[in-house]
C-alpha positions in Angstrom: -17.7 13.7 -18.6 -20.8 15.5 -17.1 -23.5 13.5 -14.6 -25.7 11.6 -17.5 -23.5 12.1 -20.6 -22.8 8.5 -21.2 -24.3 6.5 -24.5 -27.1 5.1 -23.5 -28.5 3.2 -20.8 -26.0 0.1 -19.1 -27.2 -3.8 -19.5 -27.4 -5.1 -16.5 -24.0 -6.8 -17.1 -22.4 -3.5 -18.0 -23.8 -2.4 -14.5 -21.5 -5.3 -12.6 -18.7 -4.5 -15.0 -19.1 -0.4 -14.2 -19.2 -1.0 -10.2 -16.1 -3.4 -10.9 -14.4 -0.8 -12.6 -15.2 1.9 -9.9 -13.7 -0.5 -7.2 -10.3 -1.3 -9.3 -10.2 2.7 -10.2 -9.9 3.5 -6.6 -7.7 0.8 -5.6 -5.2 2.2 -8.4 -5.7 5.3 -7.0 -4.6 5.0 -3.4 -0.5 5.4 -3.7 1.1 4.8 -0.4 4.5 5.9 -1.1 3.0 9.1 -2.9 1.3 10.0 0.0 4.4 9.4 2.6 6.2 12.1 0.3 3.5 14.5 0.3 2.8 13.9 4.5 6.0 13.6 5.9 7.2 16.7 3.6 11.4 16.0 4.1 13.4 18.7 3.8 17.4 17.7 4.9 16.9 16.1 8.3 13.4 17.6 9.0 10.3 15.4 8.1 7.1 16.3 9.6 4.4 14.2 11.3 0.9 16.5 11.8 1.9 20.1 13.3 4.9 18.6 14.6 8.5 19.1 13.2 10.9 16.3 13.6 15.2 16.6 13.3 16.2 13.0 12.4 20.1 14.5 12.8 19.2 15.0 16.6 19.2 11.3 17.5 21.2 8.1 17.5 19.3 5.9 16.6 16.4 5.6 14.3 14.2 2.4 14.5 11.2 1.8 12.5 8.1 -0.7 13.5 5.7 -1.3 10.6 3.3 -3.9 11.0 0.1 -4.1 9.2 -1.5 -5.6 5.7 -0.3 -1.9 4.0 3.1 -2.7 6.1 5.6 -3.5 3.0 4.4 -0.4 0.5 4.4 1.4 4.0 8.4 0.5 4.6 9.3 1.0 1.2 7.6 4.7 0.9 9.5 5.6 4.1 12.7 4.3 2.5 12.2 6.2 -0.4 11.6 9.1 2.2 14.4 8.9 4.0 17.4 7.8 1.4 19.9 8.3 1.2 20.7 10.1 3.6 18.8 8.1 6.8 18.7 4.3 7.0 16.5 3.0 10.1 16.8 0.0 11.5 13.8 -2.0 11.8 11.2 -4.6 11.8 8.2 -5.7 9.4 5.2 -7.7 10.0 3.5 -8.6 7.2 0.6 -11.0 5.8 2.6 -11.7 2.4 6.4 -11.6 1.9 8.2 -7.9 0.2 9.0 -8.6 -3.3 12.7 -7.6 -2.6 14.8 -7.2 0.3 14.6 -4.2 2.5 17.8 -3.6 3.8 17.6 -3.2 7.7 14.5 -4.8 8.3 13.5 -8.2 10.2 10.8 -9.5 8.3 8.2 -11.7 9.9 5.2 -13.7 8.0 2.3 -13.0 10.2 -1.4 -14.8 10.1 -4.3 -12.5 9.4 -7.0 -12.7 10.8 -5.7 -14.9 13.6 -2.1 -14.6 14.8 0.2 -17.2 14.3 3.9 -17.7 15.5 5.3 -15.4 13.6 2.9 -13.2 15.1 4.1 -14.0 18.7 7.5 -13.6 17.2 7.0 -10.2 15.9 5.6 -9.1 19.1 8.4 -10.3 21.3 10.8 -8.9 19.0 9.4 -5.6 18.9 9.2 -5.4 22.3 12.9 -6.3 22.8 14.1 -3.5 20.1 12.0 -0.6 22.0 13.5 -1.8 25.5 16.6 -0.5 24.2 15.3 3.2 23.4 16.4 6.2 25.1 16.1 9.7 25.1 18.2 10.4 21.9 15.9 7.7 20.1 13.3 8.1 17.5 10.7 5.6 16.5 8.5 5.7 13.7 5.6 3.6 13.8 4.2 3.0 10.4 0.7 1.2 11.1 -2.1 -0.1 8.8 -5.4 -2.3 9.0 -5.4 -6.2 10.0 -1.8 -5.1 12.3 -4.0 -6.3 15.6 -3.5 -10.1 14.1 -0.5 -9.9 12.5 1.6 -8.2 15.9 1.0 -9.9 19.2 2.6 -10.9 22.1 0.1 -11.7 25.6 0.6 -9.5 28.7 0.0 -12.7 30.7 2.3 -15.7 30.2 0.3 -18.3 31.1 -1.6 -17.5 27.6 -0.3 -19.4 24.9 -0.4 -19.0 21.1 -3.3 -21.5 21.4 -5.2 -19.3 23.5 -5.1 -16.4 21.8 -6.0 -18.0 18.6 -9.3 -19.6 20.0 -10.2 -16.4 21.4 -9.3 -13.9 18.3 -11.9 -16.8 16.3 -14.4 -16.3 18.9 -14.2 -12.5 18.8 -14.5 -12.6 14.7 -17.2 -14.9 14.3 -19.6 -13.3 17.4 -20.7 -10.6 16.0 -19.5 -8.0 17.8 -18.2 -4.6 16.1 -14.7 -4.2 15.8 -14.4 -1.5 18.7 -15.7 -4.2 20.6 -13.7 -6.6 19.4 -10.6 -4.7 19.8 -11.0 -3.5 23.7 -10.6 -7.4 24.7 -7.5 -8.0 22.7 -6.3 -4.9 23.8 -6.6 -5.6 27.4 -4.8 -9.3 27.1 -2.2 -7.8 24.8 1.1 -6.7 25.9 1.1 -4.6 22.5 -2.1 -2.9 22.1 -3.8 0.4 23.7 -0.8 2.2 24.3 1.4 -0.6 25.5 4.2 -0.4 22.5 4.3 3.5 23.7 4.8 2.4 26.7 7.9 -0.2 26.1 9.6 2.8 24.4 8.9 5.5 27.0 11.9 7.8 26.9 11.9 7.6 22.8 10.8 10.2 20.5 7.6 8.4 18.8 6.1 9.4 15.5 3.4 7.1 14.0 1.6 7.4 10.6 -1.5 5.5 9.6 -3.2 4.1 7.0 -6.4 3.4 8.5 -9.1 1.4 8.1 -11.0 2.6 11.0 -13.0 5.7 11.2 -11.6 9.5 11.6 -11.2 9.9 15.3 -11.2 6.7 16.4 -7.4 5.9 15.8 -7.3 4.0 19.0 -9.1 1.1 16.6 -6.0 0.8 14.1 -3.9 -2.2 15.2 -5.7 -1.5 18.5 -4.1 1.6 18.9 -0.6 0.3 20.1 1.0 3.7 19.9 -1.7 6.5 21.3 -4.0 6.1 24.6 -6.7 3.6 24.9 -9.7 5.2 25.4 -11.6 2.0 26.1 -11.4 -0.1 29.5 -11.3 -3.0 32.0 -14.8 -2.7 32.4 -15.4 -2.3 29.1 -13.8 -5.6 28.1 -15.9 -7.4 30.8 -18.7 -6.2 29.3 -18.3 -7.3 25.6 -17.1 -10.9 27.4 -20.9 -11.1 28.9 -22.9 -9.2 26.1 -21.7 -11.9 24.4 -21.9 -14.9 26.0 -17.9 -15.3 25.2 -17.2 -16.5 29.0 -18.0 -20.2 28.7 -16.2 -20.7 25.3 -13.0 -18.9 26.2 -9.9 -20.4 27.0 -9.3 -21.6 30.6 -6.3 -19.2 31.1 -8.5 -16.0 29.3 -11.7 -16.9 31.4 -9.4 -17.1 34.7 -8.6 -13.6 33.8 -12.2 -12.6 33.7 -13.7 -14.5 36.2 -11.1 -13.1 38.8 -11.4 -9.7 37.2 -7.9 -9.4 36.9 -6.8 -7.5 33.6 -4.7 -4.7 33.9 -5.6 -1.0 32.8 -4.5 0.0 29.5 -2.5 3.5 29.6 -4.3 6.4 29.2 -4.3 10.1 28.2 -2.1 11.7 30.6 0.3 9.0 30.9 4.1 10.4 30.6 4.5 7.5 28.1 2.6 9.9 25.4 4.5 13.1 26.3 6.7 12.3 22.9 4.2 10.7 21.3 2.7 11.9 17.9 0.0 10.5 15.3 -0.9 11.4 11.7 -3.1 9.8 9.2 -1.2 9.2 5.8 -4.6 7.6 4.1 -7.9 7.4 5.4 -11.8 7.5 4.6 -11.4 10.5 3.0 -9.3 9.5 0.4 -11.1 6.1 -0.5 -14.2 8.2 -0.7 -12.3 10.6 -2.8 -10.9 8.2 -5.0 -14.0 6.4 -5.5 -16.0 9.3 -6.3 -13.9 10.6 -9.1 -14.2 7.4 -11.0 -18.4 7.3 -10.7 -18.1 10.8 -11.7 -15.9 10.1 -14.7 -18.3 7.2 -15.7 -21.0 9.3 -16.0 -22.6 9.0 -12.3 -24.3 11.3 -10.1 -22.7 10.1 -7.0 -23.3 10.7 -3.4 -20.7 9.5 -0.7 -22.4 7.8 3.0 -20.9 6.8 5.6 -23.5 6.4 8.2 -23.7 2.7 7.8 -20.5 2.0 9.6 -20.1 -0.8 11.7 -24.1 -1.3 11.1 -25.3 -4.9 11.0 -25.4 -5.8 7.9 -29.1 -6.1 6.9 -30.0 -3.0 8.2 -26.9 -1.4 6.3 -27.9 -3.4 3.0 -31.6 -1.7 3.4 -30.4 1.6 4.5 -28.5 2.0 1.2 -30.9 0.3 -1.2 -32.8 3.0 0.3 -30.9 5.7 -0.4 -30.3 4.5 -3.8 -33.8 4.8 -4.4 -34.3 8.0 -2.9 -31.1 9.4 -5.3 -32.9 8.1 -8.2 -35.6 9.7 -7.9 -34.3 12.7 -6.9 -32.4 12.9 -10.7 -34.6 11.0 -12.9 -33.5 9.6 -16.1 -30.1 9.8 -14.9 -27.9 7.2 -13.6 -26.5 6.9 -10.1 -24.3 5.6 -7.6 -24.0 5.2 -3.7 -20.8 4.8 -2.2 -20.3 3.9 1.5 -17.3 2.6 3.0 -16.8 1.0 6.7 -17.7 -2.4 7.9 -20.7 -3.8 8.8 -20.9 -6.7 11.3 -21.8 -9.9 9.9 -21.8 -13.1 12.5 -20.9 -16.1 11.2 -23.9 -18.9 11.6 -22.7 -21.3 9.3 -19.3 -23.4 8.3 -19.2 -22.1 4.6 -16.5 -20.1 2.9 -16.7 -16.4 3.0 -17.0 -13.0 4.7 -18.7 -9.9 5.6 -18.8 -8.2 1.8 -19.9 -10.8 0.2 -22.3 -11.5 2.5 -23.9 -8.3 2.2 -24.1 -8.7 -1.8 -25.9 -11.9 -0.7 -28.3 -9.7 1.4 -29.0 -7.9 -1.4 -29.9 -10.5 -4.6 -33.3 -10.9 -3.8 -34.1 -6.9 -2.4 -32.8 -5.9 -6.2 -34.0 -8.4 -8.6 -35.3 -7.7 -11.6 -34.4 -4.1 -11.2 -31.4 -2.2 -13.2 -29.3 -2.2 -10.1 -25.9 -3.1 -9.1 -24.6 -3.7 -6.4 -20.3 -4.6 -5.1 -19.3 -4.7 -1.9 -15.4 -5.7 -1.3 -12.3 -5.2 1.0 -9.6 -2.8 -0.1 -7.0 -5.0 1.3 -8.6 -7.9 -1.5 -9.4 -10.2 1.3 -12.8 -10.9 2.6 -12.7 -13.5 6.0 -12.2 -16.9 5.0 -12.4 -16.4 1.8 -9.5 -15.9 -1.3 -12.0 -12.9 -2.6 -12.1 -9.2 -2.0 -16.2 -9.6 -2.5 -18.6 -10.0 -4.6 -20.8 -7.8 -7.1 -24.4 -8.6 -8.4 -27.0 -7.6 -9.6 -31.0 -7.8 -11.1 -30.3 -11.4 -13.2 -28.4 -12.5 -10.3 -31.1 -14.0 -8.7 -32.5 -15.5 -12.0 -28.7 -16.9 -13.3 -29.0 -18.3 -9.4 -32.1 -20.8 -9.8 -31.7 -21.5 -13.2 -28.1 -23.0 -11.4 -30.2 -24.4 -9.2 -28.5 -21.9 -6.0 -30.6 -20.7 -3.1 -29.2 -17.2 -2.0 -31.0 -17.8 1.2 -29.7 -21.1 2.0 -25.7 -19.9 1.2 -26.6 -17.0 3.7 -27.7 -19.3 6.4 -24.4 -21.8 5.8 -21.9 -18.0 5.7 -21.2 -19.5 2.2 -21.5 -16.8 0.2 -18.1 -17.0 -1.7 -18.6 -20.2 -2.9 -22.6 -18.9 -4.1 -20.9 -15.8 -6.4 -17.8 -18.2 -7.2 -20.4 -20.2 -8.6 -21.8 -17.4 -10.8 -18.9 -15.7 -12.1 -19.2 -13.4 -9.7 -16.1 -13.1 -6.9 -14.3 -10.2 -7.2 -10.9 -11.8 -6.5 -7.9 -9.4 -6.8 -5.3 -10.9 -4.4 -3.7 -9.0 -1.3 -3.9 -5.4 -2.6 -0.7 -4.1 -0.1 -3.4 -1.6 1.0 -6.3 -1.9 3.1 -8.6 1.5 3.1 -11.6 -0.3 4.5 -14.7 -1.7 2.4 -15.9 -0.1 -0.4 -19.7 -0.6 -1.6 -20.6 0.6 -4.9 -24.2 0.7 -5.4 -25.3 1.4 -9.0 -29.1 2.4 -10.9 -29.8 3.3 -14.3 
């Protein structure tokens, strides 16, 4: 269908049901096991991972660590991949349980987004299977968003399950972007930046991604536990005081920072990387792909924008309204969409039930009403922080339907209880735990 073909202009609840569609379009679209066939290319016993060529008849053993909220479709591509001919041995860490059993695999039922003992279990078990690699070893790493929380294990032993929890909560609900976020855990974590490299030095170590993070900054996906951590010490102390984290930390964390005691991270260089290797299976690219097609084939003129990422999320909100504007009246009379993906930072202010997508939608009621605008913001992975939605959409009558319900969008803001505002309306976008997780997707719509 060409840009401005459709039947007539969209109601306003035709818009919300048009960015719905848009979202579910592109979730169908992202095929995980499809896209292990296509990147690791096997032919006999050679599979591929980037430019590099990899014999799976050259070594003993073949382990596979896949941890993330993409982990089980993840394990059951590379099983399709490899059979029947190769049959790893390894371990999954997952938010949900894998609709069937996958033979060879320890499966562990790991909390997202703060670890729970499974998570610590995970970790320590992972880190017992790589102590036993050696040269004739190859491990494939299959990693995906949400895999910081749901794989842990402390480099320090006085930290306790406890601990960490408290301090993943505090890093979640300060307001710091995830890089930030990520260079603390990574320098408490025996696990992250590098360390699971590390633990299997004299392997062969292949790792493929679906990320959630942006292109070249890798090191961000499951805090880069396989490739070198670009971020350090110093940089950890920093976020700790930026934000005021010190006080509020855990007596055997803040020891750790008072004394200035944490341990580097490995770095480029290090000879735990010499037979290390890292390819993206699914990325921004392919959300933005995916997403595109299905404006396009409803009739949109679309544009793609990824400039808001990791943004706060008011001046994201008003940077894309913006653009939406400025793309309407660049085409007049025809009918448009913005797509952005990323996160925006969102701190949490109140004790309400929700997270950083529909939060943003929240943002936006009041900036759009009255207008023939849409606008959905949701998590590809369905989950969206505390709440049991991937987002929430709205748009021009949402402000109206709100007050004749007797809602203030600006009081559900202040309490970060902006599930319970669109669960109210008819208006969460609740898809349950997608087994992907592609980043957010916005969908911003005008007639």
């Amino acid at each position: 269908m060409k840009p401005g073909s459709h039947l007539g202009p969209f109601t306003l609840p035709q818009l919300k049901q048009l960015a719905q569609h848009i979202f579910r379009e592109t979730l169908a679209g992202i095929d995980i096991p499809a896209a292990m066939q296509r990147k690791l290319g096997r032919s006999g016993s050679l599979i591929r991972c980037g430019d590099v060529t990899v014999n799976l008849a050259q070594f003993n053993r073949i382990y596979a660590i896949v941890f993330g909220k993409a982990s089980i479709a993840m394990a059951e591509g590379l099983m399709e991949v490899l059979a029947p001919d190769f049959h790893p041995e390894g371990i999954l860490a997952a938010p949900t349980r894998p609709p069937r059993a996958l033979p060879g695999f320890r499966t562990f039922l790991c909390g997202h987004p703060v670890p729970n003992e499974d998570s610590f279990a995970a970790g320590r078990a992972i880190l017992n299977l790589l102590a036993t690699c050696d040269e004739r070893t190859l491990v494939i790493f299959l990693l995906s968003g949400g895999g910081s929380a749901l794989v842990e294990q402390p480099l320090y032993p006085d930290i306790t399950l406890e601990d960490i929890q408290t301090l993943y909560r505090l890093l979640v609900t300060c307001g710091a972007p995830i890089d930030s976020v990520n260079t603390v855990r990574k320098h408490l974590s025996a696990v992250k930046g590098g360390r699971l490299a590390a633990a299997a030095a004299p392997a062969v170590k292949i790792s493929y991604g679906v990320t959630d993070v942006p292109e070249g900054c890798e090191s961000a996906l499951g805090s880069g536990p396989t490739i070198p951590d670009p971020t350090t010490v110093a940089n950890a102390y920093c976020v700790v005081e930026e934000y005021g984290l010190l006080p509020k930390l855990p007596s055997s964390i803040r020891a750790k920072f008072e004394s200035r005691a944490l341990e580097e991270t490995p770095k480029a260089g290090d000879p735990a990387f010499a037979r290390a290797y890292f390819q993206t299976l699914l990325g921004m690219h392919d959300l933005f792909h995916q997403a595109h097609r299905a404006a396009e084939a409803a009739g949109r003129i679309a544009i793609c924008d990824n400039t808001t990422d990791d943004w706060p999320l008011a001046k994201a909100a008003d940077y894309l309204l913006e653009q939406l504007t400025r793309l309407k009246q660049s085409y007049p009379g025809w009918p448009v969409v913005v797509l952005a993906n990323g996160e925006v930072s969102s701190p949490v202010i109140g004790n309400g039930i929700g997270g950083r997508n529909a939060a943003f939608v929240l943002y936006c009621v009041e900036k759009i009403a009255g207008e023939p605008i849409a606008v959905l913001s949701a998590g590809t992975d369905g989950i969206d922080g505390s709440s049991p939605a991937a987002g929430a959409v709205a748009d021009g009558a949402t402000l109206a339907r709100a007050r004749e319900a007797k809602l203030d969008p600006r009081d559900y803001f202040r309490r970060s209880d902006s599930y319970s505002f669109f669960k109210a309306l008819g208006d969460a976008i609740e898809t349950g735990p997608t087994g992907n997780n592609l980043r957010d997707l916005r969908v911003l719509l005008a007639e």
